[in-house]
C-alpha positions, 0 to 999 in steps of 0.5 A: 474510458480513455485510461485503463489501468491493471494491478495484478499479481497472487498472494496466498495464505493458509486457513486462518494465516491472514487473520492472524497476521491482521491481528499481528498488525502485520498489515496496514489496513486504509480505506479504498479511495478510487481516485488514487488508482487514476490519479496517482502515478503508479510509481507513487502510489503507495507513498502517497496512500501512507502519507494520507493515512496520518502521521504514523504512517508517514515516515515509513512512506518517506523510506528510500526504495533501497534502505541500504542507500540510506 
């Protein structure tokens, strides 16, 4: 009750684009996990949600912000 926390923005699709893209593996697809909303800083969130969906996706959780600065 003492936090409030808002994730907002838009995204759209035409009919049928975002299953195709599903298909593609154009998305990375987790399971929802309430703690990290409120437990994790917003800075690190998508970090920490890759490095918890296994090894595959943990070197792309460690890319630099800015790849050019790689």
């Amino acid at each position: 009750e003492e936090e409030i926390r808002f994730f907002f923005g838009y995204s759209g699709w035409e009919q049928g684009q975002l299953t195709k893209e599903v298909k593609e593996n154009s998305w990375f697809i987790g399971d929802a996990n309430s703690e990290y909303l409120f437990e994790e800083e917003p800075k690190d969130l998508w970090r920490t949600v890759l490095r918890n969906m296994g090894d595959r996706y943990r070197v792309i959780a460690n890319f630099p912000e800015n790849p050019s600065l790689n």
